[in-house]
C-alpha positions in Angstrom: 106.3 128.7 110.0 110.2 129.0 108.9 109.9 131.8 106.8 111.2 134.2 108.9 114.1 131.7 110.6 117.4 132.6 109.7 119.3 130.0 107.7 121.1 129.3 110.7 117.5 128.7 112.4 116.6 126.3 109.8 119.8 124.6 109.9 119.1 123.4 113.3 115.6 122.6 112.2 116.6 120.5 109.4 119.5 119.0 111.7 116.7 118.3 114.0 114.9 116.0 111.7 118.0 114.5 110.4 119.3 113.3 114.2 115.5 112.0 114.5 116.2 109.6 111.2 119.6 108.6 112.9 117.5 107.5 116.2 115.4 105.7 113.8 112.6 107.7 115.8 108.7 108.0 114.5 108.6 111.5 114.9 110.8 114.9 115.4 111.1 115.5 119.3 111.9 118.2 121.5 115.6 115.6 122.3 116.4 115.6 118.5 116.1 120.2 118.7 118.2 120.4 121.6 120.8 117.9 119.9 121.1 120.0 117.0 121.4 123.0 119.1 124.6 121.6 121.1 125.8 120.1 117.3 125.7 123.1 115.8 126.7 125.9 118.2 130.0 126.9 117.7 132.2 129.8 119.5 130.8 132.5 121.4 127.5 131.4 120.4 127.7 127.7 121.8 129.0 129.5 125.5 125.6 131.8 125.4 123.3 128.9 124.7 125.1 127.1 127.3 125.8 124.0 125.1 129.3 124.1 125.5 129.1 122.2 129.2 127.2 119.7 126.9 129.2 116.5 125.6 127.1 115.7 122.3 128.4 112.1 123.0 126.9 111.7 126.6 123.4 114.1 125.3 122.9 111.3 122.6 123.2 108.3 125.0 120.7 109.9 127.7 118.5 110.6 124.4 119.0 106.9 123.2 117.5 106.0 126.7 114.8 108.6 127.1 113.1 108.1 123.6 113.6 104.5 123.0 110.3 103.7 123.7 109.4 106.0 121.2 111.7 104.4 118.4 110.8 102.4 115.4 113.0 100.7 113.1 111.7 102.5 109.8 113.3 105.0 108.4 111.4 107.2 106.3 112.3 110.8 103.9 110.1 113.0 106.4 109.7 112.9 109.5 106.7 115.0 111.0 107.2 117.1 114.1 105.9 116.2 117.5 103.5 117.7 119.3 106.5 119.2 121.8 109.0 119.7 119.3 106.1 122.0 117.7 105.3 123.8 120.6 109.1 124.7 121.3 109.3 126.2 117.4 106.0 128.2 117.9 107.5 129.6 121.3 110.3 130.3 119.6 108.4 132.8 117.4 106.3 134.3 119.9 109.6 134.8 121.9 111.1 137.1 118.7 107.4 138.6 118.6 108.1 139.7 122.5 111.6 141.2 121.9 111.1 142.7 118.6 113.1 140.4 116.5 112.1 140.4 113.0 113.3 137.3 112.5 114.2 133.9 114.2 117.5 132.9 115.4 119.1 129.8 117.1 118.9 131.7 120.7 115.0 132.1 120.1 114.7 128.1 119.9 117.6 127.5 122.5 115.5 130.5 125.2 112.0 128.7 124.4 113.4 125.2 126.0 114.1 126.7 128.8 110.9 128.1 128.8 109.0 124.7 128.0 109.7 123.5 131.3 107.5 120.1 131.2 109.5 119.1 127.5 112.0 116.4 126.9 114.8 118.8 126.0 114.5 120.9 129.5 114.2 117.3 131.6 117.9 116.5 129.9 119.7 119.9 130.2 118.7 119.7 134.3 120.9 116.3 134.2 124.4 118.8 132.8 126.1 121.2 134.9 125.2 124.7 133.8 123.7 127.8 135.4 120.4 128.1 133.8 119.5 131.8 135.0 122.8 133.0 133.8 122.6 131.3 130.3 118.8 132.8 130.0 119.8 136.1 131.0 122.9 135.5 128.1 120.1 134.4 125.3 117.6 137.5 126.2 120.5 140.0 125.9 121.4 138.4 123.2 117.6 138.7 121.3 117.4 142.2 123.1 120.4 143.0 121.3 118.8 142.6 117.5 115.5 144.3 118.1 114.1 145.9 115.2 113.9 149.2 118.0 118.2 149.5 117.0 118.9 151.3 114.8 120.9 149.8 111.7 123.4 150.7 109.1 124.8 149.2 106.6 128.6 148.2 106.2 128.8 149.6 102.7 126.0 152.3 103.0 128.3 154.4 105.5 131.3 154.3 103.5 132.7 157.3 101.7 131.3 157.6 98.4 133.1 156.1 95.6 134.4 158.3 93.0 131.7 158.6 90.3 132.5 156.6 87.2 129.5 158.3 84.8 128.2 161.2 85.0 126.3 163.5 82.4 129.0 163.3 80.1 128.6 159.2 79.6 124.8 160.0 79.2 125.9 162.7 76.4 128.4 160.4 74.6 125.8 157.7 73.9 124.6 157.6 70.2 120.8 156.6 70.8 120.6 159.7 73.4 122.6 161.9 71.6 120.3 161.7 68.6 117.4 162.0 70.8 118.7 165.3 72.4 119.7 166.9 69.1 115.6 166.7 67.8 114.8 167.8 71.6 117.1 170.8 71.1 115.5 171.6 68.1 111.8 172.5 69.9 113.6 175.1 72.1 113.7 177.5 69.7 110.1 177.3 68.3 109.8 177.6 72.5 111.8 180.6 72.9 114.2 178.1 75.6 117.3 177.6 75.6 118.0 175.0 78.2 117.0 171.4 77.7 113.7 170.6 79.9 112.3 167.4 81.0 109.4 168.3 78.7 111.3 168.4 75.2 113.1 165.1 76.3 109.9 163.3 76.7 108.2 165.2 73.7 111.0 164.0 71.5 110.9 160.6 72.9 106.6 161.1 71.8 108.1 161.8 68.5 108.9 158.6 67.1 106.0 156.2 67.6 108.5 153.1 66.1 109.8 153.6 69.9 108.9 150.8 71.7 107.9 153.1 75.0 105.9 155.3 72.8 103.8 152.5 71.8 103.8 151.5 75.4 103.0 154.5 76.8 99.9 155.3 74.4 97.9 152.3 76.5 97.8 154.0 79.3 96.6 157.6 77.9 100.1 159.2 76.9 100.0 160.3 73.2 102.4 162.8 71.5 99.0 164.5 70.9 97.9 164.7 74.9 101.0 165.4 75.8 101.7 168.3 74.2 97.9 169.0 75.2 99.0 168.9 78.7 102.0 170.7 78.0 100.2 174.4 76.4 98.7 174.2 80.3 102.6 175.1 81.6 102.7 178.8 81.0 105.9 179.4 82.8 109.3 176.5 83.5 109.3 177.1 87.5 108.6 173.2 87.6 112.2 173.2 85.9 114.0 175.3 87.5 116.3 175.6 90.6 118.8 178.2 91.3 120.9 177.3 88.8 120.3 177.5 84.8 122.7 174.8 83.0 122.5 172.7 79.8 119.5 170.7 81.2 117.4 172.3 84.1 117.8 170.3 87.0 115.3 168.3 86.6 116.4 167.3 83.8 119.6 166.5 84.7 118.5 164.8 88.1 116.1 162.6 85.3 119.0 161.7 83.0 121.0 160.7 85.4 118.3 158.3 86.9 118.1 157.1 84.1 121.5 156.1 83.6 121.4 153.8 86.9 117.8 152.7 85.2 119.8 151.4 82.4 122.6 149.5 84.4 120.0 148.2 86.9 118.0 146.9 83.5 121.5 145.0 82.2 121.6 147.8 79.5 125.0 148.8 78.3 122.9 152.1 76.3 120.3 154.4 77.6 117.3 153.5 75.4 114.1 156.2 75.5 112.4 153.4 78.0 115.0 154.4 80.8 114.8 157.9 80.5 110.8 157.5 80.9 111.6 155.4 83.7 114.5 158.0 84.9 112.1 161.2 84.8 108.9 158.8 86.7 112.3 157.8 89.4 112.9 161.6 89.6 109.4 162.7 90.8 109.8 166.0 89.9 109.4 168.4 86.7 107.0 169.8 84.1 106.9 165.7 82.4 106.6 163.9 85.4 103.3 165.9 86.0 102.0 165.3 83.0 103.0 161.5 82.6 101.2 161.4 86.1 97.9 163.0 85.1 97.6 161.4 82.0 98.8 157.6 83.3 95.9 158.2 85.7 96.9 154.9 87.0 96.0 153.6 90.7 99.1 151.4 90.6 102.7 152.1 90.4 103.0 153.3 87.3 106.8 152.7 86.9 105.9 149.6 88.0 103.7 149.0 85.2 105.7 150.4 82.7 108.9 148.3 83.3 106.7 144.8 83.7 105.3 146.0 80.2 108.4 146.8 79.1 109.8 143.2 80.0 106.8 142.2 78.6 107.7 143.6 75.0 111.1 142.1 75.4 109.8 138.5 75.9 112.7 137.6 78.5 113.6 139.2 81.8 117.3 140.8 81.4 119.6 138.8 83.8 120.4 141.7 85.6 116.8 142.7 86.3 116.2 139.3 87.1 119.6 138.9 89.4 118.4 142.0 91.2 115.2 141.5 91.5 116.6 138.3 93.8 118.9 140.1 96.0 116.1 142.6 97.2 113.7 139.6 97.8 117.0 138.5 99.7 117.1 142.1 101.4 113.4 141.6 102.2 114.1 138.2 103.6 116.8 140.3 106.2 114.5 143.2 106.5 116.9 145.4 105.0 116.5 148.0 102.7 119.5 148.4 101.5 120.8 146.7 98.4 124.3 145.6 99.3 127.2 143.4 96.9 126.5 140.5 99.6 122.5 140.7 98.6 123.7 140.9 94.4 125.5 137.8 95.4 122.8 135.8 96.9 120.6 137.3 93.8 123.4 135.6 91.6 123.4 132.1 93.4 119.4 132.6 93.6 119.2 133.0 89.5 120.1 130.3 87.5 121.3 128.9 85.0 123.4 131.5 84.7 127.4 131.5 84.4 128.0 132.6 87.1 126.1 130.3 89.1 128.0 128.0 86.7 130.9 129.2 88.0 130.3 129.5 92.0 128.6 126.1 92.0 132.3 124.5 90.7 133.5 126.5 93.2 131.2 124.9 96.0 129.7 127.9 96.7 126.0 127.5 97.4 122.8 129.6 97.9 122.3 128.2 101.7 126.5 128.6 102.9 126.5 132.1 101.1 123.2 133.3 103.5 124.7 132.0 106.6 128.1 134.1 106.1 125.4 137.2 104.6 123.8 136.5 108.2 126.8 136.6 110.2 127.8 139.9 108.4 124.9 142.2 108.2 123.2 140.6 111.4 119.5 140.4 112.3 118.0 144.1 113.1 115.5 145.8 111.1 116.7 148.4 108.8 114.1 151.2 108.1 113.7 153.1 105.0 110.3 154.6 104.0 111.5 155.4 100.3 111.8 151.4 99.6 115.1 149.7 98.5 118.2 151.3 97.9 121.6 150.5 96.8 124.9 150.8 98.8 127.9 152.3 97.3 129.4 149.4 96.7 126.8 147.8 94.7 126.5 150.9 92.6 129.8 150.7 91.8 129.9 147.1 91.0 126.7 148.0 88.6 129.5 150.4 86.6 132.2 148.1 86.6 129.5 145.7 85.2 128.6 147.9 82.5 132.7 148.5 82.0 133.3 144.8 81.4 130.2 144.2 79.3 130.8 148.0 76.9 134.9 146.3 76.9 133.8 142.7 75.4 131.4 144.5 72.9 128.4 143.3 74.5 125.1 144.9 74.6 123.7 143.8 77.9 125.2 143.2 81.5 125.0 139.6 82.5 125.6 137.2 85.8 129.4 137.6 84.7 130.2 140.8 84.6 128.6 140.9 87.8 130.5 138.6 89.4 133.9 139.9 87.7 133.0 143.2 89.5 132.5 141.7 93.2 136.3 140.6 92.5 137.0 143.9 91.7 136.1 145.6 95.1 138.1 143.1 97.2 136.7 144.6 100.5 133.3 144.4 99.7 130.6 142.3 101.7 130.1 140.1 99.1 134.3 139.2 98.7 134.2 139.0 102.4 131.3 136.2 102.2 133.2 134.5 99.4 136.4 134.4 101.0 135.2 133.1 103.9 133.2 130.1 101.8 137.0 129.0 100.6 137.6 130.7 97.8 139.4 134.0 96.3 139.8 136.6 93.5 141.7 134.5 91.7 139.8 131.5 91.3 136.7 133.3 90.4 138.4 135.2 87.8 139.7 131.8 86.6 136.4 130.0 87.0 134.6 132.7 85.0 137.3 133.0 82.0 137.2 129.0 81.6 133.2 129.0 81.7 133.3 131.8 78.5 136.7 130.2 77.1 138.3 133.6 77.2 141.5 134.4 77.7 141.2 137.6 79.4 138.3 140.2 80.9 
């Protein structure tokens, strides 16, 4: 049932059952929720729920002499839930079901006491002074407020694009590409082209069968021999072609480039024949995306099944893959669809052991604090986005800065570090922000993740 509360939801769940063990009670009761909820309510929140006319020292003695009966002296690790204190949790989701919430929040589980009318709870909120109507009115603007119906957009999503760190020149200066474009460059002229095509890059890629894709791809039907098959059926390059005539068609630039964020989102610090497969299947568009389609003649994702095969080849997940693979379950979790530095660092606190979990958990920074400040930043609403998950502009940037640090310390992946190095190098990023607020700063980070490598500097 509390897979779609909010961590500040299940806070006052698990608050519930821990006030239950300090009343030495049997079970979990509708008293215990309504404690938590007056404990934990802070602020603005505390004065929509009502709970700040409620002294937590005089709602514990009328509990103490409401549920005494109930008590007995055993103490045990769980506690099971009443029948009430059940009945107020499911209303609480049928409550978020009614006002489109997509997930649960404190004001869904405060609203459904006043709505169980014969429980515990409401019997000992009539005894304080409070306006009832007005506080429910509060709590249903409040839910109305984060239905899925508003439209949302992300902090770092709407900001003003980053200047672009890589381009087609970075894909160019890589020795593995490089060497792959020189023997793609050399079919143009038995071709009678001139300009680099998706179709040659692929073909070349077909080439060399001691390429691990290569060998890949032939299981699913994509031989050097079918290809070029496929290819003798492509009379004219209109699949290729914009407007514009450059060194690559379009498509094949739009490809390369994919396949450069392919790379970074894989932990690579090089752009290996695998990502610009993957990078010309992300593009959707071109003379070798048609062909890789027809002959994959695959009913699933066939990226999809290319990059778990991939990973397969490889043995073990890269940590970026893995990281990121985290902070869009995290994303899901919100339902958001966009990929944002605050969901990399929950991926980072999710994936471990890792330094940089290393170094947050030193720093007493924790998986369950870091979603609660996530929560209070990016809020509750759904975000649509029919083309899946995305990344904000921020978290592309951090995925370059990544790559930066790694390419600077001779590595030849991107790991949890250089991650976390790059969140302190975008100080007003969501994820800083979350950080911050959790007690720490740049500074100790930076500190925390030099000692962890015994480096000097990064």
């Amino acid at each position: 049932m509390l897979e779609k509360f909010t961590q500040k939801a299940i806070d006052i769940v698990q608050n519930a059952q821990i006030q239950a063990g300090n009343f030495n009670s049997d079970k979990v009761y509708s008293e215990h929720i309504l404690l938590a909820l007056a404990t934990n309510s802070k602020g603005v929140e505390a004065k929509l729920m009502g709970a700040e006319n409620i002294d937590a020292d005089e709602l514990i003695k009328i509990i103490n002499s409401k549920i005494f009966v109930k008590q007995k002296p055993k103490k045990r690790e769980y506690i099971s839930f009443s029948a009430s204190a059940k009945s107020i949790l499911e209303k609480s989701v049928e409550i978020a079901k009614q006002y489109n919430n997509a997930l649960i929040m404190p004001a869904h589980i405060a609203l459904a006491i006043f709505f169980s009318k014969n429980s515990g709870a409401y019997e000992i909120l009539k005894e304080f002074d409070m306006d009832e109507e007005k506080i429910v009115n509060n709590l249903i603007r409040l839910i109305e407020k984060n239905s899925s119906k508003t439209a949302y957009k992300h902090p770092e999503k709407t900001e003003a694009a980053a200047p672009a760190g890589f381009n087609i020149e970075t894909i160019l200066a890589e020795n593995s590409v490089s060497n792959l474009l020189k023997t793609a460059q050399s079919k143009l002229s038995t071709m009678g082209y001139e300009i680099l095509g998706t179709e040659q890059i692929v073909e070349s890629i077909l080439d060399n069968s001691d390429n691990e894709i290569t060998q890949i791809l032939e299981k699913y039907g994509v031989s050097k021999e079918n290809f070029n098959k496929e290819l003798e059926n492509f009379s004219n390059r209109s699949e290729e072609y914009g407007e514009r005539r450059i060194i690559f068609t379009p498509n094949a630039f739009r490809a390369m480039l994919m396949s450069l964020d392919t790379a970074r989102e894989m932990g690579s610090v090089e752009i290996r024949p695998e990502h610009i497969i993957l990078g010309v299947l992300k593009a959707k568009t071109g003379i070798a995306y048609k062909i890789l389609s027809k002959l994959s003649d695959e009913n699933l994702n066939f990226e999809e099944k290319l990059l778990k095969d991939i990973n397969s080849a490889s043995q073990n997940v890269p940590e970026t893959l893995a990281i990121l693979r985290f902070a869009k379950n995290e994303a899901e979790s919100f339902n958001k669809k966009t990929v944002g530095s605050e969901m990399i660092l929950l991926g980072i606190l999710s994936h471990q052991p890792s330094v940089a979990y290393e170094v947050l958990k030193k720093l007493d920074i924790t998986l369950k604090d870091a979603r609660r400040e996530v929560e209070s930043l990016v809020g509750y609403s759904v975000e649509e986005n029919h083309n899946g998950f995305e990344y904000s502009v921020r978290a592309k940037k951090m995925l370059d800065m990544a790559y930066l640090a790694a390419k600077k310390h001779g590595k030849t992946k991107i790991v949890s570090e250089h991650l976390l190095y790059a969140i302190t190098k975008q100080p007003d990023c969501l994820a800083m922000k979350v950080l911050e607020n959790l007690g720490t700063d740049v500074l100790e980070i930076k500190q925390g993740i030099l000692k962890e490598l015994n480096l000097e500097t990064m």
